[in-house]
C-alpha positions in Angstrom: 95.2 110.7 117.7 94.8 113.4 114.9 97.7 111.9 112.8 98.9 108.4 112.5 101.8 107.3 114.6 102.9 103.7 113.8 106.1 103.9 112.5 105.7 101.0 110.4 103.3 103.4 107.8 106.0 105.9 107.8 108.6 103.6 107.3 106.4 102.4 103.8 104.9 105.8 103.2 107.9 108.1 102.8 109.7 105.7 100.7 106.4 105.5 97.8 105.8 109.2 97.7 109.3 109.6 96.9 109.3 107.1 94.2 105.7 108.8 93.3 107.4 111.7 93.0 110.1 110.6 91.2 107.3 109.0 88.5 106.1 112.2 88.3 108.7 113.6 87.5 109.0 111.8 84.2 111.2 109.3 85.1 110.1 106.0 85.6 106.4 106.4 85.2 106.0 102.6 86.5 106.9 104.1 90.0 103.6 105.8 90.6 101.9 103.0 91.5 103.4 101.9 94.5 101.8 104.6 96.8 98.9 103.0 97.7 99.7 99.6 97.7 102.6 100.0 100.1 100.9 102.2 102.5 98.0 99.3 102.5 100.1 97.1 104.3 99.8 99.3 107.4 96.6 101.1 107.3 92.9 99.8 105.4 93.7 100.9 101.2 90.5 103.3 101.6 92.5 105.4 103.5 96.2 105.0 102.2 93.8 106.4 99.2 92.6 109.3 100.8 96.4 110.2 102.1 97.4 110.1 99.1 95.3 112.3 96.9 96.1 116.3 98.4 100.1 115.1 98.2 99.2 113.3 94.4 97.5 117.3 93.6 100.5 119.2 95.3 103.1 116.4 93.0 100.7 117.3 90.3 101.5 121.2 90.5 105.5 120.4 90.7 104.8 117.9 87.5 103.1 120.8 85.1 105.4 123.2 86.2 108.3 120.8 84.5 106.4 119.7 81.4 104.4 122.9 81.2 103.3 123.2 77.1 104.4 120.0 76.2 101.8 117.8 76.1 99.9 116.7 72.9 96.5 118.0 73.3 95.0 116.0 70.5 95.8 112.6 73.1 94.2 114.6 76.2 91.0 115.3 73.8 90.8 111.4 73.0 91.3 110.2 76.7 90.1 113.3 79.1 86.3 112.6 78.5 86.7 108.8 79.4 88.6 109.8 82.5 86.3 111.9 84.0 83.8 108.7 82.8 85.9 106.2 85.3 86.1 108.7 87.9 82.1 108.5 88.5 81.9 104.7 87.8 84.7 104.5 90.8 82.9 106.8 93.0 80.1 104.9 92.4 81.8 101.5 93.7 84.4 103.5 96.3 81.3 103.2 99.2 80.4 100.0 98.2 83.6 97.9 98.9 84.8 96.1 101.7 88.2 97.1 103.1 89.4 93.4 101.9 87.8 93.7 98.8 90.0 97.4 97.8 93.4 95.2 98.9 92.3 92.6 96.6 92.2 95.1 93.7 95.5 97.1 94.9 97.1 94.1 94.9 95.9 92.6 91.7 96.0 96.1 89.4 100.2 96.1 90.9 100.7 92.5 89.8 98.8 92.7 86.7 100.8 95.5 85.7 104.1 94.1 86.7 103.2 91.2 85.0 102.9 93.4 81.5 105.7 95.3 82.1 107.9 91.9 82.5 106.4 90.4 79.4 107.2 94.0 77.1 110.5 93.8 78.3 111.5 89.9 77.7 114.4 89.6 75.8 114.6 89.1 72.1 111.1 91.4 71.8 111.2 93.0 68.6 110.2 96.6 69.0 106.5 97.3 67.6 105.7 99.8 65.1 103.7 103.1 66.5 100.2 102.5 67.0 97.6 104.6 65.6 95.5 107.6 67.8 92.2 106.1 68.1 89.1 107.9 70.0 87.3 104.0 71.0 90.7 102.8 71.9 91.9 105.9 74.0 88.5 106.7 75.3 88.0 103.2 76.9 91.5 102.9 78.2 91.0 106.7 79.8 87.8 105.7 81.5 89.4 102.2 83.1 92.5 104.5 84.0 89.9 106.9 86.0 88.2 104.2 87.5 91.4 102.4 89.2 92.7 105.8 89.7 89.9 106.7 91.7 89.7 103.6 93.8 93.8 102.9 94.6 95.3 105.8 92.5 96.6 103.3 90.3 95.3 104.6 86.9 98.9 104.2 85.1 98.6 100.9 84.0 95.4 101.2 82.1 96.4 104.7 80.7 99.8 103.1 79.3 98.0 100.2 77.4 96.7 103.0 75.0 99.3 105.6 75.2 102.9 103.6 74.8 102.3 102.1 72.0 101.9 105.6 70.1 105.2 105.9 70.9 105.1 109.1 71.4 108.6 111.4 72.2 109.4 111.2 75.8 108.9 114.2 77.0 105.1 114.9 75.2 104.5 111.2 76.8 105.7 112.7 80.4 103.3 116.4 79.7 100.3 114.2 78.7 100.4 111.9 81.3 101.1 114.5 83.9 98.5 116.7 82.8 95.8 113.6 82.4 96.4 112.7 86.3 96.6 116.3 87.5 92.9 116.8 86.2 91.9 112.9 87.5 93.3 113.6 90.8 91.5 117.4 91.5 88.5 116.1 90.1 88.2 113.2 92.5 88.8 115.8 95.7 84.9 115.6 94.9 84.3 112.4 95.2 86.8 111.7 97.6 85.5 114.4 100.2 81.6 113.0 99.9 83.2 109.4 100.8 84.5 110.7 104.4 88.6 110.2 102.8 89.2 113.8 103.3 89.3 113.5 107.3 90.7 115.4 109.7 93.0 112.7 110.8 94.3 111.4 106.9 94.6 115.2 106.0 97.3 115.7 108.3 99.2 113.1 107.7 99.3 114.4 104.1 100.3 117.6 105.2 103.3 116.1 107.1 104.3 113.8 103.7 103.5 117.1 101.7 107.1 118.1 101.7 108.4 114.7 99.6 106.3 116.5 96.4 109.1 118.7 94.8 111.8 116.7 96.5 110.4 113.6 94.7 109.5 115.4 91.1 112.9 117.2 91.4 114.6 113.8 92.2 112.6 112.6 88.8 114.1 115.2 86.4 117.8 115.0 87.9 117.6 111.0 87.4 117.0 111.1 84.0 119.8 111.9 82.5 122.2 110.3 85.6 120.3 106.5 86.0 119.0 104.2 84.1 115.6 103.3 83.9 116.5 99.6 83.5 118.6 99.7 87.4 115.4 101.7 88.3 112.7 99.8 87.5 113.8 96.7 89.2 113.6 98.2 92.1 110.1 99.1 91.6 109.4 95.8 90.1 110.7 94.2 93.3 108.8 96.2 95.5 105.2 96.2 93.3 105.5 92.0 93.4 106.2 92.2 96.9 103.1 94.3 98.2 101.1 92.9 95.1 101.5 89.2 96.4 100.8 90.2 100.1 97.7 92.6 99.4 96.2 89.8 96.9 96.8 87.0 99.6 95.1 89.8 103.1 92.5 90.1 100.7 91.3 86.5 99.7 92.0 85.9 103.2 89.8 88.3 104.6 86.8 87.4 101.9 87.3 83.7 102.4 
């Protein structure tokens, strides 16, 4: 069949665009990486990967709209170059890997970074003073956030280790990281179409999950000022431990 018909993916993939859109958005950044690990537990990651990308670039259009000219272009100077770095070193690997070998790294980017996330927001943390810019620190964590965002679109993760602690107002935080993924994700269309993930079968399944893009980044900008991102986030939380744990255990399973 052209387009995928177990309800089970649908039943996981309308729910993470949503939330993906919602992320990009500005609210709830977290949420972006649940996409491709939820969708893994139905189909082979490769290709939740490939279904993802054209409805990540039409979320991506939706995202600059809202935070068009607020981004800090001095940050997306320090961490572009290393981006588009990680993007080649991933397309590099992307051929390379076994199906159980990509779950293995879904799984463990989600629970690593649920992990962090937990341990930044134990109680009694004091909060840290603002980092300072730095071209080796945002350059290397730009080129590790390209290179998981290329294999499992999970590049938030690696992007935030550099870019929270600048603590930088919310809404140039949202513009930079919006505009850092838009470029990522049109730039690995490349890649992504010379690996066989732009099919004939996962493009229209993206085109049937294109509509959740605006519904998802307008459903971003209306939560912020209406729901906590406390309530939110453990949700998310929930739901990345959840698919982290399974994807890690398929993919030991599968190797051993």
């Amino acid at each position: 069949m052209p387009i995928i018909l177990d309800p089970w993916f649908w039943a996981l993939a309308v729910p993470a665009f949503l939330l993906t859109g919602i992320s990009k958005g500005g609210f709830a950044s977290g949420a972006g990486n649940v996409a491709v690990p939820l969708m893994s537990l139905a189909i082979p990651a490769p290709q939740a990967a490939g279904i993802a990308l054209p409805v990540l670039c039409a979320m991506d259009i939706s995202g600059l709209r809202a935070w068009w000219g607020r981004w800090s272009r001095a940050e997306l100077r320090i961490i572009l170059p290393g981006g588009l770095l990680g993007i080649a070193a991933g397309a590099a690997v992307f051929g390379l890997m076994s199906s159980e070998a990509v779950k293995l790294m879904v799984g463990g980017i989600a629970l690593a970074f649920l992990a962090r996330s937990l341990w930044q927001a134990r109680p009694g943390r004091a909060a840290p003073a603002p980092a300072t810019p730095s071209r080796a620190k945002g350059g290397f964590w730009g080129m590790v956030s390209g290179f998981t965002s290329t294999i499992a679109h999970a590049g938030g993760p690696p992007l935030a280790v550099y870019l929270y602690p600048l603590r930088m107002d919310r809404a140039a935080l949202a513009a930079t990281t919006v505009v850092f993924f838009a470029v990522m994700n049109y730039v690995k269309l490349i890649p992504y179409a010379l690996l066989g993930q732009l099919s004939a079968t996962n493009l229209l399944t993206s085109l049937l999950l294109l509509p959740l893009a605006p519904i998802g980044v307008r459903l971003g900008i209306w939560l912020q000022s209406r729901m906590s991102d406390r309530v939110f986030y453990r949700i998310v939380y929930v739901m990345l431990g959840l698919t982290g744990t399974k994807l890690v255990w398929d993919g030991l399973a599968g190797l051993l």
